[in-house]
LOLOVEX-865589 format. One record per residue: chain; residue in one letter; x, y, z of N, C-alpha, C in turn. Coordinates in steps of 0.1 Angstrom, whole numbers, always signed. Last residue first. Layout:
! residues N
<atom chain="A" resn="a" n_x="X" n_y="Y" n_z="Z" ca_x="X" ca_y="Y" ca_z="Z" c_x="X" c_y="Y" c_z="Z"/>
...
This chain:
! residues 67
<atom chain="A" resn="x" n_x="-1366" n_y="+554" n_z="-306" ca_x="-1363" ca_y="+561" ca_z="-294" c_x="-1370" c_y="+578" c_z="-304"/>
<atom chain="A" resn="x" n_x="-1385" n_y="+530" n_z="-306" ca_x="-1382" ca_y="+539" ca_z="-311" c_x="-1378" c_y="+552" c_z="-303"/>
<atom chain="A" resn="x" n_x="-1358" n_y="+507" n_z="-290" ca_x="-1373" ca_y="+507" ca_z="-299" c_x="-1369" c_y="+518" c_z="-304"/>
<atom chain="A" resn="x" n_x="-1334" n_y="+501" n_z="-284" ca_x="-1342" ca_y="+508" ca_z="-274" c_x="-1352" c_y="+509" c_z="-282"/>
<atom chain="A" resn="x" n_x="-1327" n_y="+487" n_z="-318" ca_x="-1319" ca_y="+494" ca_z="-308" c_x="-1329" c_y="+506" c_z="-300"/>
<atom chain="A" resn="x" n_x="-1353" n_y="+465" n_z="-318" ca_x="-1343" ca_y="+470" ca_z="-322" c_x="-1336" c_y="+478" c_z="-314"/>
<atom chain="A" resn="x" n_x="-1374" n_y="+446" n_z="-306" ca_x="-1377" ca_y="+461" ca_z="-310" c_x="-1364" c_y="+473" c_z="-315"/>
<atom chain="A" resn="x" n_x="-1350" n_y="+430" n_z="-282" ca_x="-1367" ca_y="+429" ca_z="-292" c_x="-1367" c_y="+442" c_z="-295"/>
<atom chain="A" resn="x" n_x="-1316" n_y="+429" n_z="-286" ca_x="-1325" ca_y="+436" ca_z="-280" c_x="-1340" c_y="+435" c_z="-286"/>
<atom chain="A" resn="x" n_x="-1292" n_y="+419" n_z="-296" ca_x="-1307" ca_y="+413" ca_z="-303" c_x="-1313" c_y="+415" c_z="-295"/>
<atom chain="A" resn="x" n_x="-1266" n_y="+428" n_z="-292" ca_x="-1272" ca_y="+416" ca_z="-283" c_x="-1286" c_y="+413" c_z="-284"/>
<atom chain="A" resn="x" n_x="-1265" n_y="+449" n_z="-314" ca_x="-1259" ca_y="+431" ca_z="-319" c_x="-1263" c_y="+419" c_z="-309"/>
<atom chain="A" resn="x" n_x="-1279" n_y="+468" n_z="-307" ca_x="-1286" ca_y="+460" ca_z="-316" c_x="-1278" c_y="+446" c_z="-318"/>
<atom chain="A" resn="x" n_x="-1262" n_y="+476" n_z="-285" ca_x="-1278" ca_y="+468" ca_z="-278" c_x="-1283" c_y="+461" c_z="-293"/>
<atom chain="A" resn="x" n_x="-1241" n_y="+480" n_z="-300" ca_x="-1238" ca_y="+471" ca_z="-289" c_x="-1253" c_y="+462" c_z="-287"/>
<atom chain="A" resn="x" n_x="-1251" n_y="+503" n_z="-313" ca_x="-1244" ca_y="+494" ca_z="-318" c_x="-1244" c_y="+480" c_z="-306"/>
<atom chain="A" resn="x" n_x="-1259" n_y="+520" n_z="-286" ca_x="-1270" ca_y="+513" ca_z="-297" c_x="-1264" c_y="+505" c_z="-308"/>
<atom chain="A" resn="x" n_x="-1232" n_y="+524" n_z="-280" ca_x="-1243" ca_y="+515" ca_z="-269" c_x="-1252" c_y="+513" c_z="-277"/>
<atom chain="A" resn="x" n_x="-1221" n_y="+538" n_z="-304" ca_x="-1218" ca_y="+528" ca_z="-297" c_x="-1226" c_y="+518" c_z="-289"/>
<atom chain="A" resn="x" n_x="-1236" n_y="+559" n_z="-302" ca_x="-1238" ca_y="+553" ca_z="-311" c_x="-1231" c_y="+541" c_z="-309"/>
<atom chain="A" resn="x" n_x="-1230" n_y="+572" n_z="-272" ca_x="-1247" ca_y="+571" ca_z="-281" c_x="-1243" c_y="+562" c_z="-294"/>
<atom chain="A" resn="x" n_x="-1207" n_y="+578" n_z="-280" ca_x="-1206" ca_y="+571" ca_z="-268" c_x="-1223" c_y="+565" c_z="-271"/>
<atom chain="A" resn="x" n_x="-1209" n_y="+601" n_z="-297" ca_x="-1200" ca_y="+585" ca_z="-308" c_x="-1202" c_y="+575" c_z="-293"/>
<atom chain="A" resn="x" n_x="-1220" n_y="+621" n_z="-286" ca_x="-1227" ca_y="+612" ca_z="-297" c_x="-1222" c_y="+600" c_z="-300"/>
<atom chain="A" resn="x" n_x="-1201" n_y="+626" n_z="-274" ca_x="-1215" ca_y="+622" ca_z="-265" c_x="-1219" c_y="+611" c_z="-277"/>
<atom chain="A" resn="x" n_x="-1183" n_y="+636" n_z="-285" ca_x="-1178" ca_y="+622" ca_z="-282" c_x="-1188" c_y="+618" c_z="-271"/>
<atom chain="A" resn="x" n_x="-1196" n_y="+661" n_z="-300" ca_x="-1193" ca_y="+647" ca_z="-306" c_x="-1187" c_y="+637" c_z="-300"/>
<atom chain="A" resn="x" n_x="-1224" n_y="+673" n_z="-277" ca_x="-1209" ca_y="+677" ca_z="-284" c_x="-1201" c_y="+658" c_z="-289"/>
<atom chain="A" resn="x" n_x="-1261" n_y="+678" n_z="-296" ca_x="-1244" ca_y="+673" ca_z="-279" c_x="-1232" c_y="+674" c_z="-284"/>
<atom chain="A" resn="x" n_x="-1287" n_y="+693" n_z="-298" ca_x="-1273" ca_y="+693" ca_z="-303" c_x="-1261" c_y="+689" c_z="-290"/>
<atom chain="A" resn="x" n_x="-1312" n_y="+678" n_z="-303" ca_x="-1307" ca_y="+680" ca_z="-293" c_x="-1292" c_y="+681" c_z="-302"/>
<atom chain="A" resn="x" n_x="-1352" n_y="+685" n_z="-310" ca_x="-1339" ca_y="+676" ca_z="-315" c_x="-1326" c_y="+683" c_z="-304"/>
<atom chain="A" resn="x" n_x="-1373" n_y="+695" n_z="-302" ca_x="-1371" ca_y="+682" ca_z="-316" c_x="-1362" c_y="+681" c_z="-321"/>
<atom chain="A" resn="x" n_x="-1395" n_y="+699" n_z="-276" ca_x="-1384" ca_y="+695" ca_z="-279" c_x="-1380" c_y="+689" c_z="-294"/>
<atom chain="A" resn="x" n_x="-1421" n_y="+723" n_z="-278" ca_x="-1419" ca_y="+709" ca_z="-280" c_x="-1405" c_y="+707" c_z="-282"/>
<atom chain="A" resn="x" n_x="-1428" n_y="+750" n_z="-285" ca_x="-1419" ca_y="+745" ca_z="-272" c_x="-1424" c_y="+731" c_z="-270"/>
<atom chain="A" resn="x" n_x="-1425" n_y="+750" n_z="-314" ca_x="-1434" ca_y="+751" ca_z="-312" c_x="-1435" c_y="+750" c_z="-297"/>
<atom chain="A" resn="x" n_x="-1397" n_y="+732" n_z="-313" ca_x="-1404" ca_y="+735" ca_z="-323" c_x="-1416" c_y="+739" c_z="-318"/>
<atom chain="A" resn="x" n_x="-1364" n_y="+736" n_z="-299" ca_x="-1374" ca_y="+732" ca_z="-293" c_x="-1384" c_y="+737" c_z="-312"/>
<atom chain="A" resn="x" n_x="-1332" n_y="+723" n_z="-290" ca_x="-1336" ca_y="+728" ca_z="-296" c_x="-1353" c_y="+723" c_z="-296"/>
<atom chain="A" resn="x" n_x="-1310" n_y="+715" n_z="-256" ca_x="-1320" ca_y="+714" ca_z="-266" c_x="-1330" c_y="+721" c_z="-277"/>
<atom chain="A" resn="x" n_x="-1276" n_y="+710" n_z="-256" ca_x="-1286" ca_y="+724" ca_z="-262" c_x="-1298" c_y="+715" c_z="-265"/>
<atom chain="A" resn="x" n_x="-1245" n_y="+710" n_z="-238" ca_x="-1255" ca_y="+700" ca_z="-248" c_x="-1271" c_y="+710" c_z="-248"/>
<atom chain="A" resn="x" n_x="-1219" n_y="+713" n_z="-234" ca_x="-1227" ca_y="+718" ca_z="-233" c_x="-1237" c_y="+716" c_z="-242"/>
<atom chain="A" resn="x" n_x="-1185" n_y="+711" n_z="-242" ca_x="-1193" ca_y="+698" ca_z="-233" c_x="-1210" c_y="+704" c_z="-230"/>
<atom chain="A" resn="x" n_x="-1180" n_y="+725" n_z="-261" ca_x="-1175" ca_y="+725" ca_z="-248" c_x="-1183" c_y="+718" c_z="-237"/>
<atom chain="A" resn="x" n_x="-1193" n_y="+721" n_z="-280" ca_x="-1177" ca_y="+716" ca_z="-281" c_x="-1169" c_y="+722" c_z="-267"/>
<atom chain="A" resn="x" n_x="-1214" n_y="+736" n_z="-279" ca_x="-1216" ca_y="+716" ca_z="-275" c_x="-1196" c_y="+710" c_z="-278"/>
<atom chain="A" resn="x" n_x="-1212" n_y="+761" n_z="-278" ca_x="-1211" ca_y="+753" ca_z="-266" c_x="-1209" c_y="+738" c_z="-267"/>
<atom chain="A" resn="x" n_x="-1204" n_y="+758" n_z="-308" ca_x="-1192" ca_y="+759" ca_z="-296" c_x="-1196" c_y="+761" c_z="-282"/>
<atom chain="A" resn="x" n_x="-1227" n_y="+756" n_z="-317" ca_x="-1213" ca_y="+745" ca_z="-318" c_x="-1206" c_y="+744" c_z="-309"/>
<atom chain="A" resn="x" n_x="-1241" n_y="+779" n_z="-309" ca_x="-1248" ca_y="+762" ca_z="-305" c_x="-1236" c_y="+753" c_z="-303"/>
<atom chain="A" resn="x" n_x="-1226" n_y="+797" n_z="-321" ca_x="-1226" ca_y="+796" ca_z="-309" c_x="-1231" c_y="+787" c_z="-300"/>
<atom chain="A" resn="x" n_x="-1236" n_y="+790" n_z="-350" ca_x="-1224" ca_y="+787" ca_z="-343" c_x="-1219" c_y="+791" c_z="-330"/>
<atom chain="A" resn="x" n_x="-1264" n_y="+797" n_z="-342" ca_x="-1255" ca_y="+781" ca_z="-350" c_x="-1246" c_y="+778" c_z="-345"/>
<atom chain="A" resn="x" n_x="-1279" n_y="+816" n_z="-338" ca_x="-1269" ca_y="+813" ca_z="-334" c_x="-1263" c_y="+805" c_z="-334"/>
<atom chain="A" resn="x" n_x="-1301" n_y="+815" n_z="-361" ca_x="-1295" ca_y="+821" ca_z="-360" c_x="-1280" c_y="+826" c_z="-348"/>
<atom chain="A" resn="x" n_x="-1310" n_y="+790" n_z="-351" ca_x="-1310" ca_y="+796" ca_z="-366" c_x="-1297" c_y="+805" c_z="-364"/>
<atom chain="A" resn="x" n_x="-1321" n_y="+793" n_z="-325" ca_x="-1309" ca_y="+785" ca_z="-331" c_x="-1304" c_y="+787" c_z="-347"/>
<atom chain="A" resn="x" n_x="-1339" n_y="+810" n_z="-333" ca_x="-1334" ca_y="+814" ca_z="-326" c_x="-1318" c_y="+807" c_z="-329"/>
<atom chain="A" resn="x" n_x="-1360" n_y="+787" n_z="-345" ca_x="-1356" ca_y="+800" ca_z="-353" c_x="-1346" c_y="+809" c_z="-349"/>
<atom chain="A" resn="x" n_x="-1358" n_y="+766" n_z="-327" ca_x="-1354" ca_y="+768" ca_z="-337" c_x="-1352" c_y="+779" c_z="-347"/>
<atom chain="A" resn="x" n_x="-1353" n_y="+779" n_z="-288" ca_x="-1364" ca_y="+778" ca_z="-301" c_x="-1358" c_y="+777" c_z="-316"/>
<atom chain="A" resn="x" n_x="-1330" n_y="+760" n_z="-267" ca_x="-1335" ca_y="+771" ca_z="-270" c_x="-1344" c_y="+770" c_z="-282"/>
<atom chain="A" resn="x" n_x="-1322" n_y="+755" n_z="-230" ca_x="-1330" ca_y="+747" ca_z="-244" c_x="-1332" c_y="+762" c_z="-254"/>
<atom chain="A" resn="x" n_x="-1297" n_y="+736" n_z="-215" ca_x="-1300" ca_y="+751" ca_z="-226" c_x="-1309" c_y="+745" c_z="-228"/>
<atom chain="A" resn="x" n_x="-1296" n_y="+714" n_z="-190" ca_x="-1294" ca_y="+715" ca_z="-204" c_x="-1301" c_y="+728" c_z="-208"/>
Protein backbone atom coordinates (compact mmCIF):
# COMPACT_ATOMS: atom_id res chain seq x y z
CA UNK A 1 0.00 0.00 0.00
CA UNK A 2 1.18 3.92 -1.15
CA UNK A 3 1.53 5.79 1.85
CA UNK A 4 1.75 9.34 1.30
CA UNK A 5 1.92 12.88 3.77
CA UNK A 6 -1.32 14.90 4.16
CA UNK A 7 -0.16 18.04 2.81
CA UNK A 8 1.07 16.11 -0.26
CA UNK A 9 -2.32 14.41 -0.65
CA UNK A 10 -3.66 17.83 -0.50
CA UNK A 11 -2.55 18.40 -3.28
CA UNK A 12 -2.89 15.27 -5.34
CA UNK A 13 -6.55 14.50 -4.42
CA UNK A 14 -7.45 13.57 -7.45
CA UNK A 15 -4.79 11.37 -8.29
CA UNK A 16 -5.46 9.66 -4.64
CA UNK A 17 -9.12 8.90 -6.33
CA UNK A 18 -8.14 7.53 -9.20
CA UNK A 19 -5.75 5.23 -7.87
CA UNK A 20 -8.24 3.97 -5.23
CA UNK A 21 -10.69 3.53 -8.26
CA UNK A 22 -8.34 1.39 -9.46
CA UNK A 23 -8.12 -0.96 -6.72
CA UNK A 24 -5.04 0.96 -5.13
CA UNK A 25 -5.54 1.83 -1.59
CA UNK A 26 -3.30 4.95 -0.18
CA UNK A 27 -2.31 5.50 3.26
CA UNK A 28 -2.34 9.05 4.27
CA UNK A 29 0.12 9.83 7.04
CA UNK A 30 0.21 13.08 9.76
CA UNK A 31 3.40 13.79 11.13
CA UNK A 32 4.54 9.93 9.65
CA UNK A 33 1.95 8.53 11.76
CA UNK A 34 -0.76 6.94 9.71
CA UNK A 35 -4.43 8.82 9.93
CA UNK A 36 -6.49 7.70 7.67
CA UNK A 37 -6.60 5.42 4.51
CA UNK A 38 -8.21 6.19 1.19
CA UNK A 39 -9.66 2.48 -0.47
CA UNK A 40 -11.52 2.32 -3.51
CA UNK A 41 -15.52 2.01 -2.73
CA UNK A 42 -16.39 -1.59 -2.96
CA UNK A 43 -13.48 -2.19 -0.27
CA UNK A 44 -15.26 0.13 1.85
CA UNK A 45 -18.99 -1.13 1.33
CA UNK A 46 -17.27 -4.93 1.95
CA UNK A 47 -15.85 -2.98 5.47
CA UNK A 48 -19.09 -1.82 6.23
CA UNK A 49 -20.87 -4.80 5.78
CA UNK A 50 -18.71 -7.19 8.10
CA UNK A 51 -19.08 -4.48 10.88
CA UNK A 52 -22.89 -4.42 10.17
CA UNK A 53 -22.81 -8.17 10.45
CA UNK A 54 -20.28 -8.34 13.68
CA UNK A 55 -22.54 -5.50 15.41
CA UNK A 56 -25.94 -7.53 14.87
CA UNK A 57 -24.02 -10.98 16.17
CA UNK A 58 -23.59 -8.72 19.49
CA UNK A 59 -19.81 -8.92 19.36
CA UNK A 60 -18.73 -7.40 23.29
CA UNK A 61 -17.24 -3.97 22.68
CA UNK A 62 -19.26 -3.21 19.63
CA UNK A 63 -18.18 -3.54 16.08
CA UNK A 64 -14.21 -4.99 16.62
CA UNK A 65 -14.03 -2.38 19.63
CA UNK A 66 -12.29 0.63 18.74
CA UNK A 67 -10.97 0.08 15.66
Amino acid sequence: MESIQIRDAKAKFSALVEAAEHGRPTTITRHGRPAAVMIPIADARRLRAILIKVEQDGTPGGALGNL
